[in-house]
MISE-234784 format. One record per residue (C-alpha): residue in three letters; y, z, x. Coordinates in steps of 0.05 Angstrom, whole numbers, plus 5000, padded with zeros to 4 digits. Each point is the difference from the previous one (the first is absolute). Layout:
ALAYZX ...
***
This chain:
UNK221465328165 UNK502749285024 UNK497150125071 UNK493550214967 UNK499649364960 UNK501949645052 UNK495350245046 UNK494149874949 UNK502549304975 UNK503949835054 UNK498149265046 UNK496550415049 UNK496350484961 UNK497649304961 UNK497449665061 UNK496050575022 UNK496750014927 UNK498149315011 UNK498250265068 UNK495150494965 UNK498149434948 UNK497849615062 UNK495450575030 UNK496650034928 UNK498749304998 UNK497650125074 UNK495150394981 UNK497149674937 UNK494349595049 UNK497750655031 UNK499650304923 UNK496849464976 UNK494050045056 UNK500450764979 UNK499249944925 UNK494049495021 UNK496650585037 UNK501150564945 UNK497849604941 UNK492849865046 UNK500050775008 UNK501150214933 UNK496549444962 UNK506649904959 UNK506849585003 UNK503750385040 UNK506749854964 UNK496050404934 UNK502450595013 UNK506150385034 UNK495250405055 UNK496849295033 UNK506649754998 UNK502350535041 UNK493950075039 UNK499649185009 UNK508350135027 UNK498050615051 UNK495049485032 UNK504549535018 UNK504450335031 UNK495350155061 UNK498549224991 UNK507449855002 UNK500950505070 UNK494449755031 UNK503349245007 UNK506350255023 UNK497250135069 UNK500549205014 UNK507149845034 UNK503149574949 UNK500650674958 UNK505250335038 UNK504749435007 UNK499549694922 UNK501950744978 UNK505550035044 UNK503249414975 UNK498750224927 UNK503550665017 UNK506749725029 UNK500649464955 UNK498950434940 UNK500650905020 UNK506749875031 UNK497150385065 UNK503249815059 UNK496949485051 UNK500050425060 UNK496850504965 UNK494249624992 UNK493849735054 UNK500049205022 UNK493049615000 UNK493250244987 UNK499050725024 UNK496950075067 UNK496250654997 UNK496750394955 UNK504450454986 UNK504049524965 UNK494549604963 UNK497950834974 UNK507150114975 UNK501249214970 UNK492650124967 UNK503450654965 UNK507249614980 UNK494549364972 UNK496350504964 UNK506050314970 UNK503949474991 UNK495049634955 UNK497350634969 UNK507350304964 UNK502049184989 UNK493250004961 UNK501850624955 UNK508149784993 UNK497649304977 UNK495250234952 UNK505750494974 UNK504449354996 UNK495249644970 UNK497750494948 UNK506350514990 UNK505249394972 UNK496649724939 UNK499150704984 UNK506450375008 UNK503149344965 UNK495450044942 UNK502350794993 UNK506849915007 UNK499549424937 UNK495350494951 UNK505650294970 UNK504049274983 UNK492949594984 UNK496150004938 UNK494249715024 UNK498350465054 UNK500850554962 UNK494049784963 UNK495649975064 UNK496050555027 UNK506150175057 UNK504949984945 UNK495250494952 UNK499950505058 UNK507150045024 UNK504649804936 UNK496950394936 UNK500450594960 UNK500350625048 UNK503549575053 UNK506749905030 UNK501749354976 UNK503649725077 UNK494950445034 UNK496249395017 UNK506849605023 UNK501550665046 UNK492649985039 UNK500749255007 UNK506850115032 UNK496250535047 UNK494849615019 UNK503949405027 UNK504850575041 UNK493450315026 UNK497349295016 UNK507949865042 UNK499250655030 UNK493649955029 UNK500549265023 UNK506450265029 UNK496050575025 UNK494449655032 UNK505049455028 UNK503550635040 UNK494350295024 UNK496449335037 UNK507149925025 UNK499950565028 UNK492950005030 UNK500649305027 UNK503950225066 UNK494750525013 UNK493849534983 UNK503349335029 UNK504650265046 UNK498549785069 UNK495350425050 UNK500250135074 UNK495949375005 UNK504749624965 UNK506550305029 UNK496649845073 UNK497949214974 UNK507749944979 UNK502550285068 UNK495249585034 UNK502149324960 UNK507850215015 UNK498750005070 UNK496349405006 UNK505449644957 UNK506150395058 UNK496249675061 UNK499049344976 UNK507949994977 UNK501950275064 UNK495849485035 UNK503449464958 UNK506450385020 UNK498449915073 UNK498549294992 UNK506449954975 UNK504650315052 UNK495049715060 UNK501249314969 UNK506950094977 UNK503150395054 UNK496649455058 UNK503449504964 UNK507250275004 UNK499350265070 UNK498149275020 UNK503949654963 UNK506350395019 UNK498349935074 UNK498249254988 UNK507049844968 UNK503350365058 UNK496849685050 UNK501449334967 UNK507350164998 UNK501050235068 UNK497949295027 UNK501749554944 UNK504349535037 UNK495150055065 UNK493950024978 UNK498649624937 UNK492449875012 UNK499550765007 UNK504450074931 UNK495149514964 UNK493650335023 UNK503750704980 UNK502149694926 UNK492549844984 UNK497050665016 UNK504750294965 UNK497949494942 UNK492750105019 UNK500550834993 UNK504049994939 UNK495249534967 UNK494450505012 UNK502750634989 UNK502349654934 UNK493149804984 UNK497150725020 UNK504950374966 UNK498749654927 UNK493350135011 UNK500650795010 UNK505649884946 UNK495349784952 UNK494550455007 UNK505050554976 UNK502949714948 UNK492949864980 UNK499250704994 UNK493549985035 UNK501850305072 UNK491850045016 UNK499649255011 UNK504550075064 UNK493549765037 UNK502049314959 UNK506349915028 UNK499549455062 UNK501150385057 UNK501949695078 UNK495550135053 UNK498249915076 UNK495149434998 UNK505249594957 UNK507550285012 UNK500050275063 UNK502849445037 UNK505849874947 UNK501950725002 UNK500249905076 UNK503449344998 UNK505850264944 UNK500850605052 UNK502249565060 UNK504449574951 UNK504450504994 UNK501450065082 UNK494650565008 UNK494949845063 UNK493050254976 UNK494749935047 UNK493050034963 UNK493350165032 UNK494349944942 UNK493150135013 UNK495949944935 UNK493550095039 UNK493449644995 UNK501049394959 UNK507349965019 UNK502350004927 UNK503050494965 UNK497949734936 UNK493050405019 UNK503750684986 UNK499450384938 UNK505249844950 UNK502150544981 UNK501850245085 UNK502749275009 UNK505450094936 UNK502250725022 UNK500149815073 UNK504849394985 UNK504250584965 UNK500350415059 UNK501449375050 UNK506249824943 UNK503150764995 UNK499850125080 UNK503449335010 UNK504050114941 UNK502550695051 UNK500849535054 UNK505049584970 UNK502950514973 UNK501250545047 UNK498049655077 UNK502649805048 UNK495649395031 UNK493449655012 UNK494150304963 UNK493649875025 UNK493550064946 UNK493750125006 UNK494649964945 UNK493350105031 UNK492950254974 UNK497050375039 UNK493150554998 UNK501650514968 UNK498550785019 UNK494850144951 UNK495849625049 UNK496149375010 UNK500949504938 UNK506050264969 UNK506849645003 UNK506850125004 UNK506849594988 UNK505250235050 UNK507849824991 UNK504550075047 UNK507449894997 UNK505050145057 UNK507849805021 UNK505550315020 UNK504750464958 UNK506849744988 UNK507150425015 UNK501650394950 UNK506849604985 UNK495449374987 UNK494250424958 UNK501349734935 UNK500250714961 UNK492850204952 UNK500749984930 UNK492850004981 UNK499750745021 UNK492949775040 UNK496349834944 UNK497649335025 UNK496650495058 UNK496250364950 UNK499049484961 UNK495349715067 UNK497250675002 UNK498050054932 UNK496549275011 UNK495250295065 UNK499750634966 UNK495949624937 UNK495249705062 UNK499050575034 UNK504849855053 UNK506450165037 UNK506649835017 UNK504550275050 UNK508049785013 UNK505950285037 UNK501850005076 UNK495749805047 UNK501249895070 UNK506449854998 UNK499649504940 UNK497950054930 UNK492849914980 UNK495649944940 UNK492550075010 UNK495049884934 UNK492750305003 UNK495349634950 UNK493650044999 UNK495749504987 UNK492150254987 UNK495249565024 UNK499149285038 UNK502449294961 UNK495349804955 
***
């Protein structure tokens, strides 16, 4: 009996009356237009008589299901349903439906939404004063003088008859708001649950938001990881000829001051996008490229005792500011991680080229060509991986999104990177 009560009177039971009270007062435009259109039919007021009321209600429910094909339906009912039916959120579609499908099945939860809120609010509306006026016949004088009172409390009657209907009536009027409350709660799954469509948009919105924070991670370890490899090497190399060599020691202390200072300044910038919480501005973030950090990258490189002998060709113009921007950020990446392997795991001199080049496709289409070579350290020197290669496929990842290649492992004797990117057509 307690879970019964409960479950009728109880805080959620109550929010999906209002819920139901809401849909009723939904639907009292779309009634109003209706009653409009049966009084001009019949000649009359159509609130005269019980049958135009009805008949003016039927018509707007069609009224009421034919706005609900406009987006906004979908995702206002969904928010009345969690906040209010206590139906789970994953249960339930995100945005405006996309096909429809789902603007067919959110037309049939509008139209019954607003239809049963109409009848449950005109029960709560009417039943109340009614049952309550029952329930007092027996105890009140004055409305046993009254027309109600003649009819249930006289001779021939049970005197608390009256009091026991009125007691009825406001149990019915629990029971079916309780009633109708269940039933929409259990329909709004099937009517505003999400649809292939919608499952497929989701999916498609997770992986967008995956590869931009995986591109933000590989800024991160491209940046970071460069930075500790040349630092370390840069420290070492100023302690190994610290009473020798100061010149060498100071020129050693500010590119490690110099590479710091910007890996600082890049990694607040990726930090900041994330705790932001809005990963799709990566593109925001400043970003180093060839035209203006190439020869600082290449500079902090020989700092730290490593000879790098650079052969750039940017082609006509003789600027690399004139490539894309996109192919001059990602190819500054790849230059970074393949020296970042050179300081890390060689053995000597590495000699760079950056060229562009035509490309294959034929006459008027481009490509950027890196190459990176030196020689592979003994194994005893080989400082030991702990990235498990990921700054490799990081580079790969980064021609991949161009349409390009990279290549790295033996070669000849030595190690070698080599980075395909193509380019599309002449500088403009």
């Amino acid at each position: 009996m307690r879970r019964t009560v409960a479950r009728g009177l109880g805080a959620r039971a109550r929010l999906r009356w209002v819920h139901l009270v809401l849909g009723g007062a939904l639907l009292m435009p779309y009634f109003l237009l209706a009653q409009v259109v049966v009084g001009a039919l019949a000649e009359s007021n159509a609130l005269d008589s019980f049958p135009l009321i009805l008949a003016a209600y039927a018509l707007s429910l069609p009224l009421a299901a034919a706005t609900a094909v406009f987006g906004l339906v979908r995702p206002m009912s969904v928010a009345a349903v969690r906040a209010m039916c206590g139906v789970p959120g994953e249960r339930l579609a995100e945005g405006p439906a996309r096909s429809w499908a789902a603007r067919g099945r959110a037309c049939v939860w509008w139209t019954l939404h607003l239809g049963i809120g109409a009848l449950v609010s005109g029960m709560s509306l009417a039943v109340p004063p009614m049952a309550v006026a029952l329930i007092a016949l027996p105890f009140v004088g004055a409305l046993q003088d009254t027309p109600l009172g003649r009819q249930w409390f006289g001779p021939g009657t049970l005197p608390y008859a009256g009091s026991l209907v009125g007691m009825a009536l406001l149990a019915g009027l629990v029971l079916c708001a309780a009633g109708a409350g269940e039933l929409l709660a259990r329909l709004a799954p099937v009517l505003l649950g999400p649809t292939g469509a919608d499952r497929l948009a989701a999916a498609e919105e997770r992986a967008a938001d995956l590869a931009v924070r995986n591109r933000l991670a590989r800024e991160l370890h491209d940046a970071v990881g460069h930075a500790l490899s040349a630092v370390t090497l840069q420290a070492s190399a100023a302690r190994r000829v610290l009473d020798s060599d100061p010149e060498f020691v100071r020129e050693a202390l500010a590119a490690i001051e110099d590479t710091t200072r910007r890996t600082v300044g890049e990694l607040d910038a990726v930090l900041g996008l994330l705790r932001d919480g809005d990963p799709a501005r990566a593109d925001a973030a400043p970003a180093p490229t060839l035209a203006a950090d190439l020869d600082g990258l290449l500079a902090r490189t020989r700092a730290g005792g490593t000879a790098v002998a650079a052969h750039q060709d940017p082609g006509p113009g003789g600027d690399w500011a004139r490539l894309p921007a996109i192919a001059s950020r990602e190819a500054y990446r790849i230059v970074q991680e393949g020296l970042s392997n050179a300081l890390r795991h060689g053995g000597g001199p590495v000699r760079l080229g950056i060229v562009v080049r035509q490309g294959q496709e034929g006459e008027g289409h481009r490509e950027l060509e890196i190459s990176m070579t030196n020689p592979t350290a003994d194994p005893e020197r080989r400082e030991s991986r702990t990235t498990g290669g990921r700054g490799l496929r990081g580079a790969a990842e980064r021609a991949a999104l161009l349409g390009g290649r990279v290549e790295a492992g033996p070669y000849e004797g030595q190690w070698r990177l080599l980075a395909v990117l193509p380019l599309g057509g002449g500088p403009r």
